[in-house]
C-alpha positions in Angstrom: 134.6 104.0 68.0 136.7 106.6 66.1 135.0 108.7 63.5 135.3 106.9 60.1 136.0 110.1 58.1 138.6 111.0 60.3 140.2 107.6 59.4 139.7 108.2 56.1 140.8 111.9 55.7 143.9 111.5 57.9 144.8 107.4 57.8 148.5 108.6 58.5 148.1 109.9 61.5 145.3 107.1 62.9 148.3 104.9 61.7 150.7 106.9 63.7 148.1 106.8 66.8 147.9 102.8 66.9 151.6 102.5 66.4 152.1 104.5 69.4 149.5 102.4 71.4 151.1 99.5 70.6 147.8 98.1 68.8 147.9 96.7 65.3 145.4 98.3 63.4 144.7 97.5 59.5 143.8 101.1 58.0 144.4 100.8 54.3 142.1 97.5 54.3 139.4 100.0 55.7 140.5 102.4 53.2 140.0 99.7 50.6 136.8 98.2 52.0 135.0 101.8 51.9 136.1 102.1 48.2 134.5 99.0 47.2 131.8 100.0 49.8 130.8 102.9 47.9 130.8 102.2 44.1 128.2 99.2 45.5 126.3 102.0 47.3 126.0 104.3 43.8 125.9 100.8 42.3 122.5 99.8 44.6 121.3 103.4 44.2 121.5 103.3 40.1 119.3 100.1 39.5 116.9 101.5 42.0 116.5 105.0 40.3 116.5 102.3 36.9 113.7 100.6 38.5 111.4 103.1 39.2 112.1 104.5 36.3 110.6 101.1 34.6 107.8 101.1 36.9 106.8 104.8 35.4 107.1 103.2 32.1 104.1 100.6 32.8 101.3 102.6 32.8 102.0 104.2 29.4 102.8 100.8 27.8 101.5 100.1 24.5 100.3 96.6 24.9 100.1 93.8 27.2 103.4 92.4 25.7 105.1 95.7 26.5 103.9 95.9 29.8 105.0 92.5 30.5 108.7 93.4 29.3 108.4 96.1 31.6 107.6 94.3 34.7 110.1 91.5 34.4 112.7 94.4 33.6 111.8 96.3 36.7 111.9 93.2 38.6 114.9 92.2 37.2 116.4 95.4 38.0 115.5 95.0 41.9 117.0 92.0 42.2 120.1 93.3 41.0 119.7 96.8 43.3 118.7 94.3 46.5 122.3 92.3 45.2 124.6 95.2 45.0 122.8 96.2 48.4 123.8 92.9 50.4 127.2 92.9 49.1 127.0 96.6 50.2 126.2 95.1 53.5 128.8 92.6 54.0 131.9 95.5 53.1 129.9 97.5 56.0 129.8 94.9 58.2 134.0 94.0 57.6 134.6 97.8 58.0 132.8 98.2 61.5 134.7 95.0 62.8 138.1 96.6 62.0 136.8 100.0 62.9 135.7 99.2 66.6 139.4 97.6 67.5 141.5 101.4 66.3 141.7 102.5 69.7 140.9 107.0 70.1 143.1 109.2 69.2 145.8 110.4 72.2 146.1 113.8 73.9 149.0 115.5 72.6 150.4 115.7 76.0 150.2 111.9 76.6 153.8 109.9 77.2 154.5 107.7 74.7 155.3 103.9 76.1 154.4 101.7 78.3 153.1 101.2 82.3 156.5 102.8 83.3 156.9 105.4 81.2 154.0 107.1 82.8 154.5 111.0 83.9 154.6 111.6 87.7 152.6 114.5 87.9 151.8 115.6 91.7 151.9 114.1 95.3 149.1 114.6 97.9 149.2 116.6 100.6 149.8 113.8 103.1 153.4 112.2 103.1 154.6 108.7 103.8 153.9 107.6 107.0 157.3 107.5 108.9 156.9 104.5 111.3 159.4 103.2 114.3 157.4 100.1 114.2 157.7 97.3 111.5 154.5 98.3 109.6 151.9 95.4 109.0 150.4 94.6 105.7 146.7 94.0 105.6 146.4 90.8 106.0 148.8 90.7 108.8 146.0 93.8 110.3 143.4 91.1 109.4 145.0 88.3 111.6 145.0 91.1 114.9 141.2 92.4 114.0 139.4 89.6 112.4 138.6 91.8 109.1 138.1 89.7 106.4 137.9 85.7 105.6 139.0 84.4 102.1 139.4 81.0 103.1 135.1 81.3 103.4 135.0 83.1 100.5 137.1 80.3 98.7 134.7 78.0 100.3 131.6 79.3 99.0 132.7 81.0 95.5 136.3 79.8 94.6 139.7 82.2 95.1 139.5 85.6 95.1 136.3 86.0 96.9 136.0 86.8 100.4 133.8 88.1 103.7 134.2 91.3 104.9 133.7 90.7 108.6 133.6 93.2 111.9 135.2 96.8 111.1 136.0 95.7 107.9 132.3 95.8 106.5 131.7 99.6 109.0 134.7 100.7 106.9 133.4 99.5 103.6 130.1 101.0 104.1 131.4 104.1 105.7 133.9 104.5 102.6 130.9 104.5 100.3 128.8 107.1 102.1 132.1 109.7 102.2 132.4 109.4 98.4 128.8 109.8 97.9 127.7 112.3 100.0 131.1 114.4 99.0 130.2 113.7 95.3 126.7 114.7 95.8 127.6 117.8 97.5 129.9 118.7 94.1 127.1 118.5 92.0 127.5 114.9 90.6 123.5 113.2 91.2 123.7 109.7 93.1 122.8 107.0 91.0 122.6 103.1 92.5 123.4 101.1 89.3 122.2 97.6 87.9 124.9 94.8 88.2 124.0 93.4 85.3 124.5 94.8 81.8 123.6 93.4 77.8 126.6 92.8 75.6 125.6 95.8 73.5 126.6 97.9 76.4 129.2 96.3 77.2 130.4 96.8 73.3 129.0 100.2 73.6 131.5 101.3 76.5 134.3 99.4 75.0 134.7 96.2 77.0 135.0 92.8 75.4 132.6 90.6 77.3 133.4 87.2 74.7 136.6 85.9 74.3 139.8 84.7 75.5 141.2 87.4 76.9 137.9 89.3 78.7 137.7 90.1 82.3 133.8 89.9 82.1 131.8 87.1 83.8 129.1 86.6 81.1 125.7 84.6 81.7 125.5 81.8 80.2 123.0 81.5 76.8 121.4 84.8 78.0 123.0 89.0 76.6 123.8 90.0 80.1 127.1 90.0 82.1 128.3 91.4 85.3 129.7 95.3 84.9 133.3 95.1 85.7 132.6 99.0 86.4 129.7 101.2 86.8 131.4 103.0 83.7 129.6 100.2 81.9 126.0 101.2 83.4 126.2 104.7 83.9 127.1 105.0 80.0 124.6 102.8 79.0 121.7 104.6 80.8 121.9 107.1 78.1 122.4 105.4 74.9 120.1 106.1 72.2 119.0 109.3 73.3 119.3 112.9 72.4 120.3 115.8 74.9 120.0 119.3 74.6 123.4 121.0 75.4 122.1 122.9 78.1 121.7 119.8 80.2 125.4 119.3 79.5 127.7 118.5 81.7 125.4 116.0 82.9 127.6 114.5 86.5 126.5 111.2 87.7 128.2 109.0 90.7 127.3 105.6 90.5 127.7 103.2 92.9 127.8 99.6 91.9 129.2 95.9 92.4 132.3 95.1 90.2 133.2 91.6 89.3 136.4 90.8 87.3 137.9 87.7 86.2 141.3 89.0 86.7 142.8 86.3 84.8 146.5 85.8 85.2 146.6 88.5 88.0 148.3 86.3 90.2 151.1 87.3 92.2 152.5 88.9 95.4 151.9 92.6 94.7 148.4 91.4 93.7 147.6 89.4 97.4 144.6 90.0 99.2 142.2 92.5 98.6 144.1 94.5 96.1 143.1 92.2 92.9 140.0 89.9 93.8 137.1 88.8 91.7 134.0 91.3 93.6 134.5 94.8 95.5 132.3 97.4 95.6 133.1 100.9 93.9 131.6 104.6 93.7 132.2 105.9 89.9 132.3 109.1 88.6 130.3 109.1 85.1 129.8 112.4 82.9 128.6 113.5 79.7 129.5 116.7 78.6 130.0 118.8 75.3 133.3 118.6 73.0 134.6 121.8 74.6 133.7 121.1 78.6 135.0 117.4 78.3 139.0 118.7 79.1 137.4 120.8 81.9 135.5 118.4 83.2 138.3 115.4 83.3 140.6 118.3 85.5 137.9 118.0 87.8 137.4 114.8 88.3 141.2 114.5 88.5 141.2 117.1 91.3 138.4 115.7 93.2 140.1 112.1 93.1 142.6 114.2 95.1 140.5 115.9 97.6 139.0 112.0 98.1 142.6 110.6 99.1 143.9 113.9 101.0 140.4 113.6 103.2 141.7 110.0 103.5 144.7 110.9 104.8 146.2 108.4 102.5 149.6 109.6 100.9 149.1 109.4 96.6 151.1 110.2 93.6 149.1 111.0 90.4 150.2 110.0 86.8 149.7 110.3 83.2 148.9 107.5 81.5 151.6 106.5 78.5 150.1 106.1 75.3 150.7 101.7 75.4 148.8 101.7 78.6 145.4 104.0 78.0 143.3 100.8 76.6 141.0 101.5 74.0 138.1 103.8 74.6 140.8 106.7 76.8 142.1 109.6 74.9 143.7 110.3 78.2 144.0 108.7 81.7 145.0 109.9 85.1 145.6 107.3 87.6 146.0 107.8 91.5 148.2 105.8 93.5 148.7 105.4 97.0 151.5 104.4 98.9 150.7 101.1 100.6 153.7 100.2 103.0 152.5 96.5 103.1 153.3 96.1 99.7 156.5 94.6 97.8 159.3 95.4 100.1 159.5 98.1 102.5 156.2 99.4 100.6 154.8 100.6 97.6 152.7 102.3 95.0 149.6 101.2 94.0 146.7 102.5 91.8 143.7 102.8 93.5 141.7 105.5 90.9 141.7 106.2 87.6 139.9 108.9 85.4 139.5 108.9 82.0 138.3 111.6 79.1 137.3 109.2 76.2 135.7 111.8 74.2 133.3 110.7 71.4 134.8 107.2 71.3 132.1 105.7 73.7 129.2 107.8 72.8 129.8 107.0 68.7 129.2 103.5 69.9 126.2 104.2 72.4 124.6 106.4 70.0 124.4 109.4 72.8 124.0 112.9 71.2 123.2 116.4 72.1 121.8 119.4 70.0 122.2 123.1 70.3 119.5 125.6 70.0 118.8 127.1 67.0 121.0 124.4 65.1 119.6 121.8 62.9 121.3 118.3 63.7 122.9 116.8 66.5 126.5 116.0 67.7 128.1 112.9 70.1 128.5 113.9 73.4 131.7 113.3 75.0 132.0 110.9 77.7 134.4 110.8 81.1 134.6 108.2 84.2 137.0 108.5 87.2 136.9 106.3 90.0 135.8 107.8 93.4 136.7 105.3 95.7 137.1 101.5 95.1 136.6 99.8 98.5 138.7 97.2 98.2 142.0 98.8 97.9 140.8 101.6 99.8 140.7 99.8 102.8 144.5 98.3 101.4 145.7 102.3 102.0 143.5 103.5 104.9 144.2 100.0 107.2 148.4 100.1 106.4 149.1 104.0 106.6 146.8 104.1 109.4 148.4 101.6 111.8 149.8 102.1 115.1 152.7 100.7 116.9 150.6 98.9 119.3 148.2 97.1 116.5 145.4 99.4 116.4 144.3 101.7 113.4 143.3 105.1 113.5 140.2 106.0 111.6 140.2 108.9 108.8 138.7 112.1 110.8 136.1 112.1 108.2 135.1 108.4 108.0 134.4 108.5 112.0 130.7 109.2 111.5 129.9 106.6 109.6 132.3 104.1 111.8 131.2 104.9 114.9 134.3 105.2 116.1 138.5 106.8 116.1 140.0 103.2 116.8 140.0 99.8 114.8 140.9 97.2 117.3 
């Protein structure tokens, strides 16, 4: 949620900001809501100072008549004070609902537009795989190895869910222990993550889990819903409480189940496991100060990087334009890797994203910090970068891995866990 006195002392450029996100945002009725908000507040606040100013008054009455007058007027008074204060209420209530859709403010240095008028910024250090074979997708790799089964998984739990079967489950798992054990060995601490989260949290992080247009699975007549994201848990593990800024940055990697609707996702650049309904992913989670929060995104950025290089999987990385950040972001990095099954002759396609949201999750979350010596507290900032998502992992790994004769080669650092240098 953005800060309301920033929307108040600047509403020009908050205006500007959901202009150039593309998201229509009603600041002067927030402007006029507080108005009215506050002359009910010193409204509310007068009859109560009246009121007890009565109830002084009783004591030293004359008579009984007196102190009868007295009491009705006092009562009188409080009914009027606990009016003003429930239409006090209600203006709040109105401002927070148009306050929590203004997306956060945008990073100077963000493109302004759409998906493609994202920045390239930077390539990996491993280039397109130059084959003198027809490369296979990954479901044409699945046919020769036997990898995964959606026709069961459409049997048991309706399109886009599948089996992992054979390799295919050694290379999920062996995906999840690189990210984890190169994460823990950065200093980020290993958390394994409920997949189940209320619809406070869900609010709190800045996902609609009600509605039309969510990608949440909700459970029915009960406040919990399946985490599209460990983001979702990770955050939510802290909200409420109060940090001290030495603890800060506090660097968590979270490994969790993610289930998305995905609705209207359909389509050929979305086939197989690149946009399904369940996958498993390792998420990078921090909460830092104001002043680390730029630092830290850089990092998680750069460690994204050192993920996908390991991989051996060639990557472009982009800024995020303004149109395309969603709401919580003040500005997103995504990672994509060339997939030569995918569209025509191959393709790009996102497989991590990191995001510096600064104060707008943690305003929501309640999650604050306090400095020595200070009295007070201040929101924390809040970042998340993916780490590895399995699913379209396995997409880049199984197609820039392939061989002329069928068989895949296996990353040099994902052998350990696999057990072996050769799929199929």
């Amino acid at each position: 949620m953005l800060d309301r006195k920033l929307i108040l002392e600047n509403p020009d450029a908050v205006r500007e900001n959901c202009e150039r996100r593309g998201v229509p945002c009603d600041i002067d009725r927030i402007i006029e809501l507080d108005a009215k908000r506050l002359e009910k507040l010193q409204l509310s606040q007068e009859l109560n100072r009246q009121a007890n100013e009565c109830s002084k008054q009783i004591p030293a009455a004359k008579d009984n008549d007196e102190r009868q007058q007295l009491i009705a007027r006092g009562r009188e008074l409080r009914e009027q004070k606990d009016a003003a204060q429930s239409e006090h209420d209600e203006l709040e209530a109105e401002i927070v609902a148009l306050q929590t859709l203004i997306p956060n403010m945008t990073h100077p240095d963000v493109p302004t537009g759409g998906e493609d008028d994202a920045t390239e910024l930077c390539f990996g250090a491993t280039a397109k795989p130059s084959f003198d074979f027809q490369p296979l997708d990954h479901l044409e790799l699945n046919e020769k190895h036997d990898l995964f089964d959606f026709e069961a998984g459409a049997r048991v739990a309706g399109a886009g869910f599948y089996f992992l079967r054979n390799a295919a489950v050694r290379l999920d798992l062996a995906l999840q222990q690189f990210a984890i054990s190169f994460l823990a060995d950065k200093g980020f601490t290993p958390v394994s993550t409920p997949d189940l989260a209320l619809t406070s949290v869900l609010h709190g992080t800045g996902f609609n889990p009600r509605g039309p247009e969510t990608q949440i699975y909700s459970i029915e007549n009960t406040e919990l819903n399946l985490v599209a994201t460990a983001e979702i848990t990770l955050g939510g593990m802290m909200a409420g409480q109060t940090m001290t800024a030495e603890e800060l940055p506090l660097k968590l990697c979270g490994l969790s189940h993610c289930f998305r609707t995905e609705a209207g996702a359909a389509g050929r650049a979305s086939k197989g496991l690149y946009r399904v309904h369940q996958f498993t992913k390792v998420e990078m989670f921090a909460f830092t100060t104001p002043e680390q929060s730029d630092a830290v995104h850089e990092e998680m950025r750069g460690l994204e990087c050192e993920i996908f290089d390991a991989l051996e999987v060639p990557y472009r990385v982009i800024d995020t334009a303004s149109g395309d950040l969603g709401g919580p972001a003040y500005r997103k990095y995504d990672l994509e890797a060339w997939m030569p099954g995918r569209g025509d002759g191959g393709d790009w396609g996102e497989v991590t994203s990191t995001s510096n949201c600064t104060d707008y999750q943690a305003r929501r979350l309640n999650v604050r910090f306090k400095k020595a010596g200070e009295k007070g507290t201040h929101f924390v900032h809040t970042l998340n970068g993916t780490a590895v998502a399995t699913g379209r992992a396995m997409i880049a790994v199984l197609e820039n891995h392939q061989r002329a004769d069928g068989t895949i080669n296996v990353p040099t650092v994902l052998r350990p866990w696999m057990g072996t240098d050769v799929i199929g």
